[in-house]
C-alpha distance (Angstrom), angle and dihedral (degrees) to the residues before:
residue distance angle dihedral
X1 . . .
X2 3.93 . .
X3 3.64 89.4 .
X4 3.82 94.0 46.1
X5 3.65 87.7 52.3
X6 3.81 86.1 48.7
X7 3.32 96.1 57.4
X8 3.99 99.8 43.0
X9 3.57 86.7 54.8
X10 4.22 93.9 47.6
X11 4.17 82.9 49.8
X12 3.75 95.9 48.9
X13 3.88 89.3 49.4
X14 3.71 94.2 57.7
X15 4.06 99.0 37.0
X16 3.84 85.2 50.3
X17 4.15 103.3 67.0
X18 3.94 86.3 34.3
X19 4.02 89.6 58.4
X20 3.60 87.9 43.4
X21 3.54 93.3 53.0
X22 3.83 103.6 79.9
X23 3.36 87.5 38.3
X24 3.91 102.2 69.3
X25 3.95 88.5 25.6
X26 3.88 83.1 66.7
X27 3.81 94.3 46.0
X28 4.08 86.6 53.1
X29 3.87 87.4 48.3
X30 3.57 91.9 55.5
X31 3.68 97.9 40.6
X32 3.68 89.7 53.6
X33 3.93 95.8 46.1
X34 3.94 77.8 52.6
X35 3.54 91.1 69.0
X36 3.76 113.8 30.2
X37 3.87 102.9 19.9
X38 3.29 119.7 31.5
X39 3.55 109.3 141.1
X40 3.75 114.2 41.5
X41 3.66 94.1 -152.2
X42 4.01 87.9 75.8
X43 4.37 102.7 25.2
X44 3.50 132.9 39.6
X45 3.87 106.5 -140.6
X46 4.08 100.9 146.6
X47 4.12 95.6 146.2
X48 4.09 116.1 145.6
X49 3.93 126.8 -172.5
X50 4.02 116.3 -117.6
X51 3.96 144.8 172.2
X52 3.40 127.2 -128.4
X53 4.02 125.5 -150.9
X54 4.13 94.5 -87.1
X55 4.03 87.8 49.7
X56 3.47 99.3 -107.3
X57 3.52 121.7 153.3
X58 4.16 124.0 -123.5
X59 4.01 145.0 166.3
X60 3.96 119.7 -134.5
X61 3.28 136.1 159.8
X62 3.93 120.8 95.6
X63 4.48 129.0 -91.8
X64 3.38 129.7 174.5
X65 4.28 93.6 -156.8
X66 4.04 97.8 90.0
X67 3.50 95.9 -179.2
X68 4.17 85.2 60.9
X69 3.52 97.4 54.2
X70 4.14 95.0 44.6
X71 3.68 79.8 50.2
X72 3.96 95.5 53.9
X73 3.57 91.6 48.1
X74 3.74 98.8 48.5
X75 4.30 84.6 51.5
X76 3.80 91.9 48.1
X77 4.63 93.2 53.6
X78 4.00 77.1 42.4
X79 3.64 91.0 56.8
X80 4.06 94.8 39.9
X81 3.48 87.6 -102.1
X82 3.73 122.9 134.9
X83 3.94 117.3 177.8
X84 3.67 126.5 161.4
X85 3.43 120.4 -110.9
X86 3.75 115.2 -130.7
X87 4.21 87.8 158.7
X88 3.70 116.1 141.2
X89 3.88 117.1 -129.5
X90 3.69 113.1 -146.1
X91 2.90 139.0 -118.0
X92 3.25 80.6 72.4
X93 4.04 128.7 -119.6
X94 3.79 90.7 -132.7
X95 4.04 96.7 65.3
X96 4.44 82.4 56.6
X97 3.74 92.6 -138.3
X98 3.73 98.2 -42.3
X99 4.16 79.6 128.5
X100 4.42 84.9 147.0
X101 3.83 137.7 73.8
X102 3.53 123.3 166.7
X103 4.09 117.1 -148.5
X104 4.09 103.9 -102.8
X105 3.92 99.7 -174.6
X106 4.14 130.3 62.6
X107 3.64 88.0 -102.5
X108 4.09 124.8 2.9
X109 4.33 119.3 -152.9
X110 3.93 111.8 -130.7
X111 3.33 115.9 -159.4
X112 4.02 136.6 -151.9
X113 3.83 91.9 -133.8
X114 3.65 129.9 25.7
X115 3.72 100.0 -90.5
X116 3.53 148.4 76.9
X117 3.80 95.9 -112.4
X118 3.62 93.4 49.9
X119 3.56 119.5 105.7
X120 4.13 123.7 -78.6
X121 3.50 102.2 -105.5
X122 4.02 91.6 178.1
X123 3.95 148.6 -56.7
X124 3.71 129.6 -92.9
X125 4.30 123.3 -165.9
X126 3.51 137.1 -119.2
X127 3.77 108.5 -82.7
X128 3.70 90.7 16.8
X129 4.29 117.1 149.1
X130 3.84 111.9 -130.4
X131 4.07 124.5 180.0
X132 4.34 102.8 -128.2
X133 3.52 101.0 -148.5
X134 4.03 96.5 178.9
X135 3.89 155.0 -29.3
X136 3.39 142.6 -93.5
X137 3.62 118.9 167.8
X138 3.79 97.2 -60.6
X139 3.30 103.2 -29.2
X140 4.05 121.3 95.9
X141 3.79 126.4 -150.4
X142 3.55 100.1 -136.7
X143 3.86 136.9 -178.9
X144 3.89 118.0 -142.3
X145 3.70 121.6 -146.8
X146 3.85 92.9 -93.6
X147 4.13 84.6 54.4
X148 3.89 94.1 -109.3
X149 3.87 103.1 155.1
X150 4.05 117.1 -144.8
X151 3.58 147.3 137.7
X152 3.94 122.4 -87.7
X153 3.84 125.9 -171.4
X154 3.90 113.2 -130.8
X155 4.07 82.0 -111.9
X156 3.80 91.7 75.2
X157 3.90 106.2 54.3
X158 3.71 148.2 8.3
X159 3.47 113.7 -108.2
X160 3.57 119.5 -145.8
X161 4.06 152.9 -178.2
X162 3.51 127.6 -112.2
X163 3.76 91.3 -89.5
X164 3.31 93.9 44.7
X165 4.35 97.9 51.4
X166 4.00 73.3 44.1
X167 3.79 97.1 64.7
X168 3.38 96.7 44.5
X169 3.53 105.2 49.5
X170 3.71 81.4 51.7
X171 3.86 96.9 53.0
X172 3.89 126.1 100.4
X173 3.82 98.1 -102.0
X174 3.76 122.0 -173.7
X175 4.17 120.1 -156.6
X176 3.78 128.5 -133.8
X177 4.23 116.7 -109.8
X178 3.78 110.0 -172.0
X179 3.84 115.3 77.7
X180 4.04 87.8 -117.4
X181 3.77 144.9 -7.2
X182 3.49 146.7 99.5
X183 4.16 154.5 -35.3
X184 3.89 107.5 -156.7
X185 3.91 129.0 -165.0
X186 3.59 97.1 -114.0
X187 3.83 135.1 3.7
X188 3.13 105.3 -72.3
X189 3.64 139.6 111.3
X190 4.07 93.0 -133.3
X191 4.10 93.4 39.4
X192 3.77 115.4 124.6
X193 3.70 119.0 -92.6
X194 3.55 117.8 -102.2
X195 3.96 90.9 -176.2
X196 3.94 147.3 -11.6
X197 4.25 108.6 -108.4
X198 3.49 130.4 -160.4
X199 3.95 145.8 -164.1
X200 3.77 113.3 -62.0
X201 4.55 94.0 4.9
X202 4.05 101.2 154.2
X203 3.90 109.4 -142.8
X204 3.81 130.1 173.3
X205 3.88 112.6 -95.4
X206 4.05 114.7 -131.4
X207 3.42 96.4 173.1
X208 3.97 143.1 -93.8
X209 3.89 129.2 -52.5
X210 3.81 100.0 -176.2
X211 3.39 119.5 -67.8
X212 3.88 88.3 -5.3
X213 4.03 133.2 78.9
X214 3.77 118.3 -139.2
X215 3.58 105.6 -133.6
X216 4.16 128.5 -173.5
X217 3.63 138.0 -150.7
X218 3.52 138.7 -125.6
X219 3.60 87.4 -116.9
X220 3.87 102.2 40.9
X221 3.52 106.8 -94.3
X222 3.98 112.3 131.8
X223 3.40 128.0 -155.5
X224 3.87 156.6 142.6
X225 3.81 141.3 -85.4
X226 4.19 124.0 155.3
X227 3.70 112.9 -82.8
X228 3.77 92.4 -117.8
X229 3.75 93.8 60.4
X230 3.70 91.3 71.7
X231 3.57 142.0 50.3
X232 4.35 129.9 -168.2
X233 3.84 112.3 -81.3
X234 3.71 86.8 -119.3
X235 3.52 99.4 53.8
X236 3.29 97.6 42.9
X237 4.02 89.1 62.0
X238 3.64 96.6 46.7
X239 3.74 87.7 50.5
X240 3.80 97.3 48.4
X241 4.21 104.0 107.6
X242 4.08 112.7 -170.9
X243 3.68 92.4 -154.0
X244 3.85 119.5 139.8
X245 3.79 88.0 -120.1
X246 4.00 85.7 65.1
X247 3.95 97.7 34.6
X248 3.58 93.9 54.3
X249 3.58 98.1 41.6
X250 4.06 89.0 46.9
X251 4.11 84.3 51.1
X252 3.68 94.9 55.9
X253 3.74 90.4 49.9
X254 4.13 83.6 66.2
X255 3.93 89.5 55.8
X256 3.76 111.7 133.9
X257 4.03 91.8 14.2
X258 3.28 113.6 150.4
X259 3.72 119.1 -100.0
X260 4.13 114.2 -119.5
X261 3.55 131.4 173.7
X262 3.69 108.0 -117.3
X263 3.65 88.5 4.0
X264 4.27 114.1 150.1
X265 3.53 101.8 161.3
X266 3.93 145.7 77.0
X267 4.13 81.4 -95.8
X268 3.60 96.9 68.5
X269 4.09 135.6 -29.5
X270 3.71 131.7 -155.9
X271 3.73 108.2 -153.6
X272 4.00 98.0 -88.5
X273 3.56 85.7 45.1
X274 3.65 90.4 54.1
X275 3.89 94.8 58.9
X276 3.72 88.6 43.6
X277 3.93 101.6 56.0
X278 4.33 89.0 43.5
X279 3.32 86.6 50.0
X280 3.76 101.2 49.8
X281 3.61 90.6 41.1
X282 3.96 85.2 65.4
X283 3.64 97.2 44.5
X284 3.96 104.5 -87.1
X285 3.66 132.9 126.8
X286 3.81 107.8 -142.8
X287 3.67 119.4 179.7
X288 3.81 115.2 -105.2
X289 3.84 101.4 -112.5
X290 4.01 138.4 58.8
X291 3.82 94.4 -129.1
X292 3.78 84.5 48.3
X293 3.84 103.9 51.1
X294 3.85 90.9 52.4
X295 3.69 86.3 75.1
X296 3.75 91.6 64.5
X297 3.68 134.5 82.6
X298 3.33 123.0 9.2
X299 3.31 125.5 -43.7
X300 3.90 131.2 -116.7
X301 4.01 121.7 -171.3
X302 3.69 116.4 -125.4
X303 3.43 119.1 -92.2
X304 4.38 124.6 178.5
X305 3.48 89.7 -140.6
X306 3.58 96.2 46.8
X307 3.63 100.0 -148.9
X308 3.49 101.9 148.6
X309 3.78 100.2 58.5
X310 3.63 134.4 101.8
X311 3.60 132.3 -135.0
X312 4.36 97.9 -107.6
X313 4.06 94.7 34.6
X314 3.74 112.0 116.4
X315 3.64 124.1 -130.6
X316 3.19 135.0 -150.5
X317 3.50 135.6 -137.0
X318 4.21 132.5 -172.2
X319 4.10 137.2 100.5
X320 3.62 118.8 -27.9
X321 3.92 115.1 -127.0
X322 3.54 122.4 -103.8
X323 3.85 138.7 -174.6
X324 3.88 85.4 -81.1
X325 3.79 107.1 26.0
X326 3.32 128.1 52.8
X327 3.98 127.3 -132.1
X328 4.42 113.2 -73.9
X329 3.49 122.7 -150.0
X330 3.55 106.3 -147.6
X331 4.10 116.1 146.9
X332 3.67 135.7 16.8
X333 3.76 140.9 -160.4
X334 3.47 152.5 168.0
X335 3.91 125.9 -102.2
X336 3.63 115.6 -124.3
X337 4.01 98.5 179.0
X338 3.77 133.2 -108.5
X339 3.41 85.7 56.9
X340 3.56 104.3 -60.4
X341 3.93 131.5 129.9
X342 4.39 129.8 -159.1
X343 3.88 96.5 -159.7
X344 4.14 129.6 145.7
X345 3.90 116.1 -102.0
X346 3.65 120.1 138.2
X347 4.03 78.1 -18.6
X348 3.94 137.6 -19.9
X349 3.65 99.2 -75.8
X350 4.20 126.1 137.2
X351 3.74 128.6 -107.9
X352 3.32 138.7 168.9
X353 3.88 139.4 -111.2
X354 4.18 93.4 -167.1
X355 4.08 116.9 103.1
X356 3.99 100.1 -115.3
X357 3.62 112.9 33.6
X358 3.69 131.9 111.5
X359 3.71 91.5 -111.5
X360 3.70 103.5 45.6
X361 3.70 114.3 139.8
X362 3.81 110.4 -169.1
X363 4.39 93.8 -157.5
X364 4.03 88.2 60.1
X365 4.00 96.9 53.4
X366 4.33 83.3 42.4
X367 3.47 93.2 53.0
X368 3.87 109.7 30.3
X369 3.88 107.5 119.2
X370 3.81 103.3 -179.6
X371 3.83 152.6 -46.0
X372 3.41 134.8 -103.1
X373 3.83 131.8 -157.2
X374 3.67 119.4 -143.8
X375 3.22 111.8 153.7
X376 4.13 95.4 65.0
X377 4.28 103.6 77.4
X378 3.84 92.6 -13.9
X379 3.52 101.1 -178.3
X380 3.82 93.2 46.8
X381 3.46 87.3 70.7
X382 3.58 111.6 39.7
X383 3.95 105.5 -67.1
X384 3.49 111.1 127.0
X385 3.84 115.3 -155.4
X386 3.97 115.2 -116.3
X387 3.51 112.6 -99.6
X388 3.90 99.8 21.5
């Protein structure tokens, strides 16, 4: 009996730190994801604890933050834990350095799954940089340069090597003016199309032909657009101004747009989307989602008689917290003045948040939750400049 008791006990002592094992593995997991990924719009961190058939503890899963995973393996010996890592690093070995596409079409569709049924996550440009961080059939996880993660079809882009991404961000590029049009074979007014264009596409610049520009593709394809539709990549930065004069007046170029969910382009806009493409076409960086964008500029409390904001702040509009629920981001717009707002629902159209006027809409003065101002120091609080 003593010995059976013996031996119970000598079992339980070595099931007991095995059980615990995944346990306080998980807890470093989520600590780490904490820090370096915690929204999985922007970082891929998806890394689970598991047992193999001798009992020995490991971490798979894949990540593209390095510095996370070094960091959860270094708090696992600390912890007198020692599991394998079987994690995939992305980029991923399989693409062999091809780590690089470069939008090909006036406005790709990235997905949240790899498939054309799958939900529109959001829209990249023509000429746009993404980061490929792996494959899956043809479709590309890809990172745009506001670190939304998606899935792009090998249609949409030309996906490159080191060297490759190298030469073109080297390349005299030219950008496209008018809010839409057209790339022809030759130049000439009447020449077939080779592609739709619109406001703010990047393109490589091969030179003049008259009163046309010869413009090229990510992919290869050449063709033709009048000279005074574009203007040098470098010139069209310097000359981008965020003031509210141009902000508002690039808004009210979007009115009547058709409203699409996950839209960011010329195409189609959802109401984040919206914000994003007017402020890119002035120069400004926003992050891709409404929940997101609330966390830049400065902030400015809610107030009913919105006296203390400024025509070009954006405002944001969603559930109000309570004892039990926190506060939900869920639309954005931007301020016009005297009350009025230019946002996309349905389509990019203005409305008003003042008691009284023709546009009032009673559910956006209930659920408006606060402003932000971005255009006054944007990059002090967390506006990145185009092109840096």
């Amino acid at each position: 009996m003593k010995n059976l008791l013996c031996s119970a006990l000598a079992l339980t002592l070595w099931v007991l730190p095995a059980t615990g094992q995944p346990a306080q593995l998980d807890e470093l997991i989520a600590e780490v994801r904490s820090r370096y990924a915690p929204d999985k719009r922007t970082a891929v961190f998806d890394i689970k604890a598991g047992k193999d058939s001798l009992s020995n503890w490991y971490l798979t899963g894949e990540t593209n933050q390095p510095k996370a995973l070094d960091e959860l393996l270094a708090k696992s010996r600390q912890k007198g834990l020692a599991p394998e890592s079987r994690v995939v690093l992305l980029p991923a070995a399989s693409l062999e350095g091809h780590h690089w596409g470069v939008v090909s079409l006036s406005a790709c569709n990235i997905r949240s799954q790899p498939r054309h049924a799958a939900e529109l996550a959001t829209q990249s440009t023509l000429g746009t940089a993404l980061r490929v961080l792996k494959r899956e059939g043809g479709w590309y996880l890809v990172q745009t340069p506001d670190d939304y993660l998606g899935w792009l079809d090998d249609g949409g882009f030309a996906l490159l090597d080191s060297a490759g991404y190298e030469r073109w961000q080297a390349a005299p590029k030219v950008v496209y003016l008018p809010d839409m049009g057209f790339a022809r074979q030759s130049p000439s007014a009447d020449a077939p199309f080779v592609s739709d264009l619109l406001a703010g596409n990047i393109l490589l610049d091969l030179g003049r032909e008259g009163a046309f520009a010869k413009i090229g593709f990510p992919d290869g394809r050449q063709a033709y657009v009048p000279a005074a539709d574009v203007v040098l990549y470098p010139q069209w930065l310097y000359t981008r101004q965020p003031t509210v004069e141009n902000i508002l007046a690039t808004a009210h170029r979007f009115m009547g747009r058709p409203y699409l969910w996950g839209g960011t382009s010329g195409k189609g806009v959802d109401c984040s989307g919206f914000t994003k493409t007017v402020f890119y076409l002035n120069g400004l960086l926003l992050p891709r989602d409404a929940s997101q964008q609330v966390h830049t500029g400065i902030d400015i409390p809610a107030d009913t008689t919105l006296a203390n904001l400024q025509p070009g702040d954006l405002l944001f509009y969603g559930r109000h917290a309570t004892a039990d629920t926190p506060e939900k981001v869920t639309h954005v717009a931007i301020y016009l003045g005297n009350g009025q707002i230019i946002h996309g629902s349905g389509a990019v159209k203005v409305e008003s948040m003042r008691r009284g006027d023709p546009t009032f809409v009673e559910d956006r003065l209930g659920t408006y939750l606060r402003g932000r101002r971005v255009l006054e120091e944007p990059e002090k609080y967390g506006v990145r400049r185009v092109g840096e």
